[in-house]
N, C-alpha and C positions, 0 to 999 in steps of 0.2 A: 757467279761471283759478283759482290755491287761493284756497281760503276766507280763506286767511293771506298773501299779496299784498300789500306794502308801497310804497303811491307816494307818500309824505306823513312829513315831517321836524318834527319843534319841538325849535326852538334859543329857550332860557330864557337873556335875556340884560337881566332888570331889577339886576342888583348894581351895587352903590354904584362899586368898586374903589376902597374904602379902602387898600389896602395900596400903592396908586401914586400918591395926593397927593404933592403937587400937581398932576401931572400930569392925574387925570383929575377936578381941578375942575372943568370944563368941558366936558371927550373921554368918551364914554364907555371905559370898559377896552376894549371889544371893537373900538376903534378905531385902538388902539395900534397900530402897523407893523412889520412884521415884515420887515427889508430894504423891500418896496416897496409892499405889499400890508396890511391892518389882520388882523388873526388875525380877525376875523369871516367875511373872504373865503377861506380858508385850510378853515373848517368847512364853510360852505356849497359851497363845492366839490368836499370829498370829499363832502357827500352827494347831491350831481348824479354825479360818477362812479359811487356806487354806484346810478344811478339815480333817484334822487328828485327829482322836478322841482317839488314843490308843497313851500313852505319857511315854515313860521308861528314866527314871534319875537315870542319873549312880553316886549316890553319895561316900562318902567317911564319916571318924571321924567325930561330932561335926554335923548333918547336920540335925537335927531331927525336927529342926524349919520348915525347906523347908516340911515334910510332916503333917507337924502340921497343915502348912496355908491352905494345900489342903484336910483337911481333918473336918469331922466336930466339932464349938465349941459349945455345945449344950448349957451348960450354959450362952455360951454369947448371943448365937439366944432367947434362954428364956426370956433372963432378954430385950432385944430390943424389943422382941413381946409386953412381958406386959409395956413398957413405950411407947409403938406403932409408937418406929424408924424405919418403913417399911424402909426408903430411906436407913440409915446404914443395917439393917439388909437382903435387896435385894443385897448390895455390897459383906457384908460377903458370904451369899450364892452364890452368884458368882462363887469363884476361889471352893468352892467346888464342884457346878455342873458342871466343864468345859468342864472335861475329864475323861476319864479312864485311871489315873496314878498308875505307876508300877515303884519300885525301886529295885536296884541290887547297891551293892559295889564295888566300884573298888580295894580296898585293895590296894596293892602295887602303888605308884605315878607314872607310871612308863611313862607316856605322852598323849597327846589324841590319839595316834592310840591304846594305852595300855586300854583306857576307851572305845573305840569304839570296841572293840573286845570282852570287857563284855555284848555287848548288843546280841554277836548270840546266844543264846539259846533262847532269845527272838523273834528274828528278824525270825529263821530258813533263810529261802530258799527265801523270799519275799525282794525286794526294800526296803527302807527305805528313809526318810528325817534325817537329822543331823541337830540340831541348835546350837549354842553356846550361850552361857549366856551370855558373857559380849555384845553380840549387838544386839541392840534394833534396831528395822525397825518401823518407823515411820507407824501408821495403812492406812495412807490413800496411801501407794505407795506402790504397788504389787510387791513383786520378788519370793518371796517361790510358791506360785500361777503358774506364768508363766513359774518357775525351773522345777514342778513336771509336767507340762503337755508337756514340751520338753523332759524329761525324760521318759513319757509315749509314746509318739510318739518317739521316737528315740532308747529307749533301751542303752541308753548312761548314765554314770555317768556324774554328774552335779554340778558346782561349780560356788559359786555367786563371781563376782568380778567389783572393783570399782579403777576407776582412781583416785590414787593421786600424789601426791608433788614429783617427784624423791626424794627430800632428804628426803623422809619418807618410803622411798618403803622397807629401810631396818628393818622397825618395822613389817613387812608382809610374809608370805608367798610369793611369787611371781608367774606370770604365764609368761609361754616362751607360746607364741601366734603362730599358721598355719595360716598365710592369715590373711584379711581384718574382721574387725567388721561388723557384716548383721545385722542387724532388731535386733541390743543390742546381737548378739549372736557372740562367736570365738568359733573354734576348739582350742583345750589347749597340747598341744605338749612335754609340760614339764613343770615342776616345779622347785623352788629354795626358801629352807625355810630361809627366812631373807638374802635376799645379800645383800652384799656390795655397796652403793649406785652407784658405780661406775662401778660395773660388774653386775647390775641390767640387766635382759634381755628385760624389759619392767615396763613401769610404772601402771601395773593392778595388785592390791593388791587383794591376794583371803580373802575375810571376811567370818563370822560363818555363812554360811549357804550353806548344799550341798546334794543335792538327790544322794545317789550311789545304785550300783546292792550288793549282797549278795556276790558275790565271794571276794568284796573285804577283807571280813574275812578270807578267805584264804591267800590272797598274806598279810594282817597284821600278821598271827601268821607265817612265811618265813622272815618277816622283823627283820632285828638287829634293836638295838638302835644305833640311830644316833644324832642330835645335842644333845649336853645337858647329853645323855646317857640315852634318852626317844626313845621309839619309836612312829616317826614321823608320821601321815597320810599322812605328804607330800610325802613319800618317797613311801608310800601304792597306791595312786594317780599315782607318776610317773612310776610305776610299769605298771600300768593300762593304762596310755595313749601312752607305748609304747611297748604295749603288745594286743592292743583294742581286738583282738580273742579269749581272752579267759577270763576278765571280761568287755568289753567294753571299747569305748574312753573314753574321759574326753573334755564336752564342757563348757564353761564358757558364765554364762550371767553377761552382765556390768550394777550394778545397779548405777543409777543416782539421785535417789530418798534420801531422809534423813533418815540417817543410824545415830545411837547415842551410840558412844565407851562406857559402863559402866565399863571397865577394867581401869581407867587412872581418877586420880582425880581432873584435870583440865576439860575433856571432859565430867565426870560425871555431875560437879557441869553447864557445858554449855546443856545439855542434860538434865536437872534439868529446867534451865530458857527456853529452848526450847518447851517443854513441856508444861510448867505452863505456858507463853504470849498465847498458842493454846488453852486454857481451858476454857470453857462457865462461868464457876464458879468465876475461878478468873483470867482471862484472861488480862479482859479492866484495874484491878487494878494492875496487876504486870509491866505491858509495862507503868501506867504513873511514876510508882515507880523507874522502871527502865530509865526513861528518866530523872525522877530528878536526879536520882543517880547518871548518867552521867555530869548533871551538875555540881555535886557535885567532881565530882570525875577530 
């Protein structure tokens, strides 16, 4: 087996979701539904396709729902069996057999390198995958897949990244790029958390998903807090890519496939209709809905 062999996921899912109040007074974000399903179930399942079966969610206050859906509802499997809703009651069991999920607090808010840093007692000495909650990768385009096995072949930390809008680069992390894009892959040179559209060093936004080695728990608890008075992963990363000797580079793949922002309540509700026109269920009726509604509109 490589030395870089990845069977172990953390999904950082302590944020507030300020930006859905009311709403997630009480829900947390990661609960929210996505047609039928809460976008939490949506992450944790692409990282069991790409294999991972051991799943650590670094929650925070108020989060109990998230262990709730993954856990079992006996009364409600009961009451499905005896009115013989196999179809409802094969979904529910679902998100319980997914995985082997493990949770840990983050306490203090103190940023994602702050929550990624709760995960090494877990993690120990092994690789890991990273996911973020707020983005959804569409099931039929592979990226976490193709990350973990450059990662296994290379020994390199790995970071998913996706061309957008220059005047949106400053909503992003950014990547300062070595040389030419090969076969969707760059070497990653450096980093820049959210620049300024205009001192942008490129327009390749880094999104929630990234295979790194183990040391990068070390150069996290050496990091100060930076933007915000969090401490950054970005700054844990550029540490790393300009250091490669002693936890590895940092290469980036460009994903081109459909990526769906759950953080942002215009993208949500577009990642909502995205979704539901793809659906066998109710697919052919939402797209002629939506064509009236266009006329309408």
């Amino acid at each position: 087996m490589s030395k870089f062999k990845v069977n172990k996921a953390v999904i950082p899912v302590a944020g507030l979701g300020t930006r859905f109040l009311p709403a997630t007074k009480a829900m947390p974000k990661e609960m929210l539904p996505l047609i039928d399903k809460p976008v939490i179930q949506y992450v944790v399942e692409e990282a069991v396709r790409a294999g991972l079966s051991d799943v650590l969610m670094v929650t925070g206050r108020n989060k109990n729902a998230l262990e709730n859906h993954f856990d079992r509802a006996t009364e409600l499997e009961m009451n499905l069996e005896r009115k013989g809703d196999t179809a409802r009651l094969e979904k529910i069991m679902a998100s319980t057999e997914l995985a082997n999920i493990h949770y840990v607090r983050q306490g203090d808010p103190k940023g994602l390198g702050h929550a990624v840093l709760r995960a090494k007692a877990h993690i120990a000495d092994h690789s890991f995958a990273l996911l973020l909650g707020d983005d959804v990768m569409d099931s039929r385009d592979v990226l976490l897949t193709k990350m973990l096995e450059l990662h296994e072949a290379t020994g390199e930390n790995v970071v998913a990244l996706m061309e957008v809008s220059p005047d949106q680069i400053h909503l992003y992390g950014c990547a300062v790029p070595e040389g030419k894009i090969e076969d969707g892959v760059v070497r990653v040179k450096g980093l820049v958390e959210k620049p300024k559209t205009e001192e942008a060093p490129s327009n390749l936004a880094i999104i929630g998903r990234y295979v790194l080695r183990p040391e990068i728990f070390e150069i996290l608890e050496e990091t100060q807090p930076g933007r915000g008075g969090e401490i950054q992963l970005t700054d844990a990363l550029m540490a790393a890519a300009q250091n490669p000797e002693r936890a590895g580079g940092v290469l980036g793949v460009v994903f081109s496939g459909r990526r769906y922002d759950t953080g942002d309540k215009l993208d949500f509700i577009k990642a909502t209709l995205r979704i539901g026109v793809d659906r066998e269920d109710i697919g052919q009726e939402l797209r002629t809905w939506l064509h009236e509604f266009n006329q309408e509109i």
